[in-house]
DRENRO-523022 format. One record per residue (C-alpha): x negated, y, z. Coordinates in steps of 0.001 Angstrom, whole numbers, plus 500000, padded with zeros to 6 digits. Each point is the difference from the previous one (the first is absolute). Layout:
+--------+--------+--------+
:   east :  north :     up :
+--------+--------+--------+
:      X :      Y :      Z :
...
+--------+--------+--------+
//
This chain:
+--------+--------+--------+
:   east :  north :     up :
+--------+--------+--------+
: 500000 : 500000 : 500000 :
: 497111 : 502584 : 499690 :
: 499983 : 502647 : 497574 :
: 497535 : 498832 : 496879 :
: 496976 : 502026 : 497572 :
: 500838 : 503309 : 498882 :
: 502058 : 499063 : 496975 :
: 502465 : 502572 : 498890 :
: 499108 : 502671 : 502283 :
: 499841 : 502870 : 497726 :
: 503719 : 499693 : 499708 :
: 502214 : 502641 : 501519 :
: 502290 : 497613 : 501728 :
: 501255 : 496763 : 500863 :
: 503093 : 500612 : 497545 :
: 497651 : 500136 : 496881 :
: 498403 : 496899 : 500678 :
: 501092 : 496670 : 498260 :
: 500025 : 497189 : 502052 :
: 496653 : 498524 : 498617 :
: 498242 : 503327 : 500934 :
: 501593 : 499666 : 503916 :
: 498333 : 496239 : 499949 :
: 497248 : 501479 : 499456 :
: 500180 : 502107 : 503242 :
: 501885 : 497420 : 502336 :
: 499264 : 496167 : 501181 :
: 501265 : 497759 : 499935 :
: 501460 : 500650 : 496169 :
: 503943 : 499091 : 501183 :
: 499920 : 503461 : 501472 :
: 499791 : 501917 : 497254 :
: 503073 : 498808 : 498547 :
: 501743 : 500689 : 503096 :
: 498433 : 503381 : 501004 :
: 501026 : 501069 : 496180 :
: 503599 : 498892 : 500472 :
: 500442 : 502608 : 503049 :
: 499047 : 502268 : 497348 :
: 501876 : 499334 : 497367 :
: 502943 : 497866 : 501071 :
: 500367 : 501130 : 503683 :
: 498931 : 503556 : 499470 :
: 497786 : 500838 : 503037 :
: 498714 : 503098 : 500155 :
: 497048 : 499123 : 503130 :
: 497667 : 496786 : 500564 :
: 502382 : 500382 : 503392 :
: 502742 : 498879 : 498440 :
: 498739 : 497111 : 498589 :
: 500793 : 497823 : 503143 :
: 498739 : 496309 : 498783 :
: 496825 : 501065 : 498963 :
: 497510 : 499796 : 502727 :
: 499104 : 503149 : 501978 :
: 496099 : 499720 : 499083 :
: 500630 : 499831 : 496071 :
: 502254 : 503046 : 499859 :
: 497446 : 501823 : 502097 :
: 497112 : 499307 : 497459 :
: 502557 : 500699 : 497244 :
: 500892 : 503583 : 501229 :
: 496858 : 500934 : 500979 :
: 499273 : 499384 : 495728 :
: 503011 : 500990 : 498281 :
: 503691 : 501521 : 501022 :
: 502870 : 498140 : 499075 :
: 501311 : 503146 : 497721 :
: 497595 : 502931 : 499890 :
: 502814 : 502659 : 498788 :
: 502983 : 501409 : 501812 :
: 503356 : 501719 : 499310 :
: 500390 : 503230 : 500503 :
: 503374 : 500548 : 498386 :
: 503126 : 498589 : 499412 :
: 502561 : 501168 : 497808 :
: 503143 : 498192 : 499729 :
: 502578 : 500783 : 497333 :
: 503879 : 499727 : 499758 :
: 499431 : 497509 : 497564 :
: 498035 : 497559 : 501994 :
: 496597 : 501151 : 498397 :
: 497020 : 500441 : 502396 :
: 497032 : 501935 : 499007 :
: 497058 : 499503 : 502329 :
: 497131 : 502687 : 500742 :
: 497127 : 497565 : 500519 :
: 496667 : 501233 : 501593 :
: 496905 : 498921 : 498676 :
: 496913 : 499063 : 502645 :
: 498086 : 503092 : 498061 :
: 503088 : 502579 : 500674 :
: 500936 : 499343 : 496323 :
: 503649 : 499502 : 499569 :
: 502048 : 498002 : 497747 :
: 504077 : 499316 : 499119 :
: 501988 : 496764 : 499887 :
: 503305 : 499084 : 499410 :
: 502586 : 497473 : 500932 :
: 502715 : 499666 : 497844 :
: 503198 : 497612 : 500957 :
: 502579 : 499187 : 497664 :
: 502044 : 496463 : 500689 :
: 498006 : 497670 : 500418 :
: 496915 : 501612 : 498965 :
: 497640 : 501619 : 502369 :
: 497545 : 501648 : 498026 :
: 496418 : 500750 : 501003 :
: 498851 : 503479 : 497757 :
: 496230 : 500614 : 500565 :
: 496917 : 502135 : 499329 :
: 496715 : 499464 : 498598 :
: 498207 : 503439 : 500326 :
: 499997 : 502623 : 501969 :
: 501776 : 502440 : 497451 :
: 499173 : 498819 : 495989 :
: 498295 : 501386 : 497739 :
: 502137 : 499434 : 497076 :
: 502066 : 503233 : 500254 :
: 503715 : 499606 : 498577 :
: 501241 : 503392 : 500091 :
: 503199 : 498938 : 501540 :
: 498346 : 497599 : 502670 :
: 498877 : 501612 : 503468 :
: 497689 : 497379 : 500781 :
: 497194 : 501362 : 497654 :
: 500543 : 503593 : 500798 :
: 496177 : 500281 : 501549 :
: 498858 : 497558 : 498550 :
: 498457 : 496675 : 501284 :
: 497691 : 499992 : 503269 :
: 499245 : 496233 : 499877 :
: 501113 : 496387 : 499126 :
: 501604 : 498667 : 502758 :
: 498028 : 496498 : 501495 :
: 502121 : 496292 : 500271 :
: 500779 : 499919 : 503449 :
: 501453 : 503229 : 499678 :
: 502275 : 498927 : 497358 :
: 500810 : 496972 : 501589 :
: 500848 : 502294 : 503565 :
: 502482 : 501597 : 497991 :
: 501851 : 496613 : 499462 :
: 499746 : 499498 : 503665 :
: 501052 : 503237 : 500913 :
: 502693 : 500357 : 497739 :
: 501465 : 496246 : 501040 :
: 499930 : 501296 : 503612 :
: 502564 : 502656 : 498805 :
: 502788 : 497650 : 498547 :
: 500044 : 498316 : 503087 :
: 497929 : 500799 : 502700 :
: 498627 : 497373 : 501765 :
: 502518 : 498533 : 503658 :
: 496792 : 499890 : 502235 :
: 496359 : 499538 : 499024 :
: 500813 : 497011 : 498461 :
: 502829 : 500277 : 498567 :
: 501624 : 499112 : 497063 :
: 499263 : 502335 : 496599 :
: 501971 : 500972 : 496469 :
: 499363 : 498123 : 497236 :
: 498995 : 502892 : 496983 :
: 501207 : 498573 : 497283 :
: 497936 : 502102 : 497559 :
: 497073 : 502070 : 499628 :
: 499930 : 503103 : 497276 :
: 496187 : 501235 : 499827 :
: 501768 : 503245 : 499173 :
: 499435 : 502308 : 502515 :
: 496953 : 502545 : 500081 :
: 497190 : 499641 : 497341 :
: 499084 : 497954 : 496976 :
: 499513 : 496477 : 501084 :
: 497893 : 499118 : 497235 :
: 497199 : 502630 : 501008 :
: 499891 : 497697 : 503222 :
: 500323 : 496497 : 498201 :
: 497602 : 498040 : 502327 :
: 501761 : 501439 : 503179 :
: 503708 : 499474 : 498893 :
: 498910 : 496482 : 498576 :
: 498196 : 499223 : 503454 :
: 503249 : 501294 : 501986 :
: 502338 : 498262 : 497747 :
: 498362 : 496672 : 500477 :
: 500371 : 500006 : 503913 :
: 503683 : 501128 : 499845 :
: 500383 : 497098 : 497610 :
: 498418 : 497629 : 502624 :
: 502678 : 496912 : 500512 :
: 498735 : 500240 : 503628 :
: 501271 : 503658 : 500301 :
: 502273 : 502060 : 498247 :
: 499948 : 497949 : 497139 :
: 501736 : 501925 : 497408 :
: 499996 : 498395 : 496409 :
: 498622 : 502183 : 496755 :
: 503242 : 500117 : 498671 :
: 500828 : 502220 : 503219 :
: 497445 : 502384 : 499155 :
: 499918 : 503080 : 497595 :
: 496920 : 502199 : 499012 :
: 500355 : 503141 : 498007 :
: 497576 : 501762 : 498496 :
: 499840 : 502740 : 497355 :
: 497312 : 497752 : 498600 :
: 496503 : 500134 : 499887 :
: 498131 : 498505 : 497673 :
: 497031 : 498751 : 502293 :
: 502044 : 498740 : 503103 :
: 502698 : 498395 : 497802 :
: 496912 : 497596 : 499153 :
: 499192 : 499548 : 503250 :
: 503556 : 498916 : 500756 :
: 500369 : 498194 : 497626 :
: 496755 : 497675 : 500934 :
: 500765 : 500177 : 503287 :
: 502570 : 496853 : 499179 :
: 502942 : 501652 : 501906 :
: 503102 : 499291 : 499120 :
: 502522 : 502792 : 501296 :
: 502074 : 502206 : 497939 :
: 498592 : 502906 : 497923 :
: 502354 : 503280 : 499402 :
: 497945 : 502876 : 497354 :
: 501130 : 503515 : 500550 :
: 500610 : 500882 : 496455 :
: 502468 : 503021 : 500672 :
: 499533 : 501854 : 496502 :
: 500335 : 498480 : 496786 :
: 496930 : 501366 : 498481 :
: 496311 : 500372 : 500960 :
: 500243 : 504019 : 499432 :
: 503060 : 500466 : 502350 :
: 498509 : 497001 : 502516 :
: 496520 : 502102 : 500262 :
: 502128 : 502547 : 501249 :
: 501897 : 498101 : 502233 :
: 496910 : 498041 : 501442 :
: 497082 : 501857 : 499376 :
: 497201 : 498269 : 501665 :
: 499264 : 496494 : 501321 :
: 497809 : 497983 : 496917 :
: 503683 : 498870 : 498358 :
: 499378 : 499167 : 496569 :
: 502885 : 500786 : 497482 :
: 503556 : 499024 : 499572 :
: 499233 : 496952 : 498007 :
: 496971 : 499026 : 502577 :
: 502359 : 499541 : 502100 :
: 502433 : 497752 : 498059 :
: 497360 : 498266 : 499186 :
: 498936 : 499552 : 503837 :
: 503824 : 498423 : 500271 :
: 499721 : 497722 : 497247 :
: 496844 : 498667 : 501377 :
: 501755 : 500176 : 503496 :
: 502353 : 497984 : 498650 :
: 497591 : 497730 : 498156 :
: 498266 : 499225 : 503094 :
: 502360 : 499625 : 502421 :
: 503602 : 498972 : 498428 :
: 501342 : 503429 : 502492 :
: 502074 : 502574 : 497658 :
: 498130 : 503166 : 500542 :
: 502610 : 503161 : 501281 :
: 499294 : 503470 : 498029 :
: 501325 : 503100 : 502759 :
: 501156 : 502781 : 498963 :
: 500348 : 503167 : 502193 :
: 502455 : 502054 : 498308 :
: 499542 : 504000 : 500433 :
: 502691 : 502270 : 498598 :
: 499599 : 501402 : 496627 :
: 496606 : 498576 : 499621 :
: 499986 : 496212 : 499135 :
: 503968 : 498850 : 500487 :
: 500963 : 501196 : 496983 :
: 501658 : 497918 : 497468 :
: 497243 : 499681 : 497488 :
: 497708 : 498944 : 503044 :
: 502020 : 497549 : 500447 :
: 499982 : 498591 : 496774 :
: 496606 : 500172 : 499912 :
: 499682 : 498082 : 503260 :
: 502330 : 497232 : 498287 :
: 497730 : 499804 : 496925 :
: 496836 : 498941 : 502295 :
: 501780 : 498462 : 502833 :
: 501770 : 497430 : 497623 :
: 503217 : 497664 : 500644 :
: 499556 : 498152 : 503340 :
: 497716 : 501924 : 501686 :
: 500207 : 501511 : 503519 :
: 500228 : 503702 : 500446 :
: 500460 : 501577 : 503547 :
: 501121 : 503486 : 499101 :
: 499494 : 502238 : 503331 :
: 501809 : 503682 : 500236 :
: 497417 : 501992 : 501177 :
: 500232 : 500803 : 503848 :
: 499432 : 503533 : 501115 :
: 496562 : 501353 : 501244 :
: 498797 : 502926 : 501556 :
: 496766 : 500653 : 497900 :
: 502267 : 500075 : 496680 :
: 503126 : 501739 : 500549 :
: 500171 : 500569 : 495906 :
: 500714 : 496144 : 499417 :
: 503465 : 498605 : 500284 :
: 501211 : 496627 : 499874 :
: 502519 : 500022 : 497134 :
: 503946 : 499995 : 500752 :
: 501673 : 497055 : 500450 :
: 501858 : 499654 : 496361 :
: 496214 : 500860 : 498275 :
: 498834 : 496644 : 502205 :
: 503292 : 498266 : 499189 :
: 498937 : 501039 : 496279 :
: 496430 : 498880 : 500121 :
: 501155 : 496455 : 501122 :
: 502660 : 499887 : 497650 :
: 497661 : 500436 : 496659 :
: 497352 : 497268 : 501954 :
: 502910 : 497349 : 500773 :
: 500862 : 500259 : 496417 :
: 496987 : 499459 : 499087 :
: 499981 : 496913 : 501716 :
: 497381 : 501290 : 502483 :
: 500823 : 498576 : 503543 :
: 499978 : 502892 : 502068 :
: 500777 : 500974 : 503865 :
: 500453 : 503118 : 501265 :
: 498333 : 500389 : 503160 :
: 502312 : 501516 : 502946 :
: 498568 : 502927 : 501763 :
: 498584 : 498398 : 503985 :
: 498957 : 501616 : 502606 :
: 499641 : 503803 : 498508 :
: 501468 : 501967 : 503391 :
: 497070 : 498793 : 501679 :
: 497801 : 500592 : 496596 :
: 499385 : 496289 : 499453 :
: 501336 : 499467 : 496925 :
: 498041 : 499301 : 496380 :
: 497526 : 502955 : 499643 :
: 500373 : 501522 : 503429 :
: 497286 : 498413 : 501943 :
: 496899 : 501916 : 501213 :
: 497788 : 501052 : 502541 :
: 501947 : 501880 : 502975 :
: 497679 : 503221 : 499063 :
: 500658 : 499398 : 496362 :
: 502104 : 503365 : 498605 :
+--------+--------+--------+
//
């Protein structure tokens, strides 16, 4: 029962470590399996908690790692059920998270950077930029921490919320953090833990070029949405104007190889702003490089501070735009608006001192 070599100790705490890297820290090897279940499955928050392990172990454990090394600092509930969390970093960075119920469905929206670097003009998470990619374990706290909200734990040890999906949607572009999101998704996928399937699990990305390939060698298996939202690579540079996206057709191709790879339909989104890329042509356009059978997410664009020119379109223009697509034989959904009076919905997450 003594605590074993150094193994994973430049990890930032227990929560991002699989349950190979904890054997590596812990003897006899049984314990590891158990310590990461009151991680993942039991959701303790202290080594005190963890009441069958034996005092000695959790001392030399804590005196290497925390169990979660960031904290809440917020929470915002809405009168829809959505809960954003304000989540603070162990460096005083900050980032967003979101839980979104619906049914069923308890779904797990979470960050990757601390801001992004992208810059949509109607998104407030890149609205100073990026600071820095965010590391596995603090991906994976996000999970944690977000779990903990649909159903906070009866007692140390008490029983937790299933999620039943995870949307890497939330602050930044995932794939300028590939080996952290791939590292994070891989322990949340851990049968011994949270153990949610890659059919549960959504990326989106606006697409670059570099850390598509990465994800795409990586051998994960989840669910890829592009953000397309223009039709055309002179109104999409305007739209998204930084990041390393390639154009429009990069990024079909990117779906088709998606596709290829994986046998997972890729989803195109589509923020809609008023006047700018909803109109009827646009969506047309869209039809012509979505094709029949493909998934389009079309989001009205949520309001934001830093932008008070853009509008989401009215509801007959959105009515409109899905019309011409469903016609097309484009399989589209229109996403419902979640969580905006407590700024959580699509677009709305940032920093607290964001503008």
């Amino acid at each position: 029962m003594a605590p074993r070599g150094e193994g994973a100790s430049g990890a930032g705490s227990l929560a991002g470590l699989s349950t190979k890297e904890i054997e590596s820290l812990v003897d006899p090897p049984y314990r590891a399996r158990q310590v990461f279940r009151w991680v993942h499955v039991r959701g303790a928050v202290s080594y005190e908690a963890m009441t069958d392990v034996p005092k000695a172990l959790r001392e030399a454990l804590a005196a290497r790692l925390p169990v979660r090394s960031s904290r809440v600092i917020e929470t915002h509930r809405s009168e829809d059920g959505t809960v954003k969390l304000l989540v603070g970093l162990s460096d005083g960075e900050r980032v967003e998270c979101v839980l979104i119920p619906e049914g069923d469905r308890r779904t797990a929206c979470i960050s990757t950077q601390v801001g992004c670097g992208v810059g949509c003009v109607f998104c407030a998470s890149g609205a100073k930029g990026v600071v820095r990619n965010l590391e596995a374990f603090e991906i994976v706290e996000q999970v944690l921490w977000l779990r903990d909200a649909a159903a906070p734990a009866d007692g140390p040890s008490g029983p937790q919320a299933r999620l039943t999906n995870i949307v890497v949607m939330g602050m930044g572009e995932p794939l300028h953090n590939v080996a952290n999101l791939v590292r994070a998704l891989r322990i949340v996928q851990d049968p011994e833990g949270i153990d949610l399937g890659s059919r549960r699990i959504t990326v989106s990305t606006s697409g670059p070029l570099r850390g598509f390939e990465e994800l795409l060698a990586s051998g994960l298996r989840v669910n890829l949405a592009i953000s397309l939202h223009a039709p055309t690579d002179e109104m999409r540079r305007r739209l998204v104007p930084r990041g390393g996206t390639g154009t429009v057709a990069d990024l079909l191709d990117m779906a088709r190889r998606w596709f290829e790879t994986t046998g997972r339909d890729v989803t195109f989104e589509y923020v809609l702003l008023g006047g700018i890329n909803d109109r009827d042509e646009d969506a047309r356009a869209l039809a012509r490089l979505a094709g029949p059978h493909r998934n389009v997410n079309l989001i009205p664009m949520n309001p934001v501070s830093f932008a008070p020119d853009l509008k989401s379109p009215a509801p007959e223009r959105v009515a409109r735009f899905e019309e011409i697509l469903r016609k097309a034989g484009v399989v589209v959904h229109a996403r419902r608006q979640r969580g905006d009076d407590v700024a959580a919905a699509c677009g709305q997450l940032r920093l607290s001192r964001a503008p």
